[in-house]
C-alpha positions in Angstrom: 1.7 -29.4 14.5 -1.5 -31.6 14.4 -5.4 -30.0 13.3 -7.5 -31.5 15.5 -11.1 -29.7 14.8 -9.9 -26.5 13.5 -7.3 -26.3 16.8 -4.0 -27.2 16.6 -1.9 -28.7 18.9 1.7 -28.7 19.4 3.8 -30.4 22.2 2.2 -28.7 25.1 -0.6 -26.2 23.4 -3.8 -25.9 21.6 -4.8 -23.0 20.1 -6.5 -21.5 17.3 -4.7 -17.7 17.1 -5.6 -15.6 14.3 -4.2 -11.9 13.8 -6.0 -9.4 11.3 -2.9 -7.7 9.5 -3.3 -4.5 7.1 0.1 -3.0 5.7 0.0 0.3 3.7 2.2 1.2 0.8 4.6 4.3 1.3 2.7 7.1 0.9 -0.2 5.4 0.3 0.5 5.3 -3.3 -2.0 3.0 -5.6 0.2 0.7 -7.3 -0.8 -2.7 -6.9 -2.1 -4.6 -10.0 -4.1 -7.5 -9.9 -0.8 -9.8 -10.8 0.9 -7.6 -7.9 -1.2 -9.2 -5.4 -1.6 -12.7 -6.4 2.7 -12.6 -6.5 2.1 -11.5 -2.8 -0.1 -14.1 -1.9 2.5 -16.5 -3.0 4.9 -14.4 -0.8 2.8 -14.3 2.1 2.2 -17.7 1.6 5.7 -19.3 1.6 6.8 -16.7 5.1 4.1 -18.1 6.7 5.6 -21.8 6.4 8.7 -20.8 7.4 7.2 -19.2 10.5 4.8 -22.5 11.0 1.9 -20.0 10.1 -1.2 -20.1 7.7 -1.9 -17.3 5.8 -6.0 -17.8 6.0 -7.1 -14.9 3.2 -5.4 -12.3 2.0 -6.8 -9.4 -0.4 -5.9 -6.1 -1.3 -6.7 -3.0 -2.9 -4.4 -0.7 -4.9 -2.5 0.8 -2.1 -3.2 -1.8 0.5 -3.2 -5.4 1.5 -5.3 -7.3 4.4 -4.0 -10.5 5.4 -5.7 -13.4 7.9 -3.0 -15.3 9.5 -3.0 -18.7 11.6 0.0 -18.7 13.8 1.5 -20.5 16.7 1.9 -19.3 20.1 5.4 -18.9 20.0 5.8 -16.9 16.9 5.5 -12.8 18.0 3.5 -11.1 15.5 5.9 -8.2 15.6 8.4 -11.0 14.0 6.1 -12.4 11.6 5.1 -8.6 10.3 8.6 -7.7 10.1 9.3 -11.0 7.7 6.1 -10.6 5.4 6.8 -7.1 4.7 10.8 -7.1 4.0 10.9 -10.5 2.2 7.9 -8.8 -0.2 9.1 -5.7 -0.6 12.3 -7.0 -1.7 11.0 -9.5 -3.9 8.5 -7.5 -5.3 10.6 -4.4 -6.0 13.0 -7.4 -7.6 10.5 -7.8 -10.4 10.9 -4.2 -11.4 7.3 -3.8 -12.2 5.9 -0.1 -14.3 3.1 0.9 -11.4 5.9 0.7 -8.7 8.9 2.3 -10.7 6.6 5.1 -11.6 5.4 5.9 -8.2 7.2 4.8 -5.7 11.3 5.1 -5.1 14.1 3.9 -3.4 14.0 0.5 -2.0 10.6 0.8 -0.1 7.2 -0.3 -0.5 5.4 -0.9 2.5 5.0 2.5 4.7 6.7 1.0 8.1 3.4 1.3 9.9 0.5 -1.5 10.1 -2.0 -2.7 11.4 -2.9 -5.7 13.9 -5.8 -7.1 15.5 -6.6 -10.5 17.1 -9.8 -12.3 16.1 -11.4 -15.3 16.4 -12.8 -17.3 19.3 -15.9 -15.5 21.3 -16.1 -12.1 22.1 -14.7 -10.0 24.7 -18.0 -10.0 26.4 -18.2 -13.7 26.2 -15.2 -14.3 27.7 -15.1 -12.1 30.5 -18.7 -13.3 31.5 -17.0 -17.0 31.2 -14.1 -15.6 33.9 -16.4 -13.8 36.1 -18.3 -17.2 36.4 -15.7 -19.3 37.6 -15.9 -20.6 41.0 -13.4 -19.6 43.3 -11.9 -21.7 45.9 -13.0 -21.2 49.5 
């Protein structure tokens, strides 16, 4: 995919899609360190290739992350949120770290809720008033 002015193109698209995605640990438990979420911005980082993504900015608190991803038309976010979340809760709960052992058990670490929003471009407003404009045939 080429970047063309902040679009990018593919074979028969251009688009700039962003989604807004907040995941939750289980139980809302504060355990993330600071070196917890720089090893999940690696994470998130190299799923995001694979899915011909961009993670954009990512940032977290102790019991949550929030995540702005580029991704292609043809990738469902519903797909790409099931990837980031397993592959880094398995390689995360892999390192065995003390705030996670402590608080949280068994094999989970993201509660299986999230959150998703699409951003970018103009407003709502903006686009409607675009639409409504259009002149239709006679």
């Amino acid at each position: 995919m080429r970047r063309d002015n902040g679009l990018r193109r593919g074979r028969q698209c251009v688009f700039p899609m962003h989604v807004h995605l907040v995941f939750v640990t289980k139980y809302r438990r504060g355990v993330f360190t600071k070196d917890i979420l720089e090893n999940l911005r690696h994470i998130f980082t190299k799923v995001c290739i694979d899915f011909e993504a961009q993670l954009i900015e990512m940032d977290g608190e102790d019991d949550h992350v929030h995540l702005l991803v580029e991704y292609p038309p043809k990738v469902a976010v519903s797909s790409l949120v099931n990837s980031l979340k397993g592959v880094s809760s398995r390689l995360i709960r892999a390192k065995n770290y003390p705030s996670l052992r402590r608080k949280l058990w068994g094999r989970v670490l993201w509660s299986p809720s999230y959150f998703a929003s699409s951003c970018g471009g103009a407003p709502i407003s903006i686009v409607r008033q675009y639409i409504e404009q259009q002149r239709t045939p006679h």
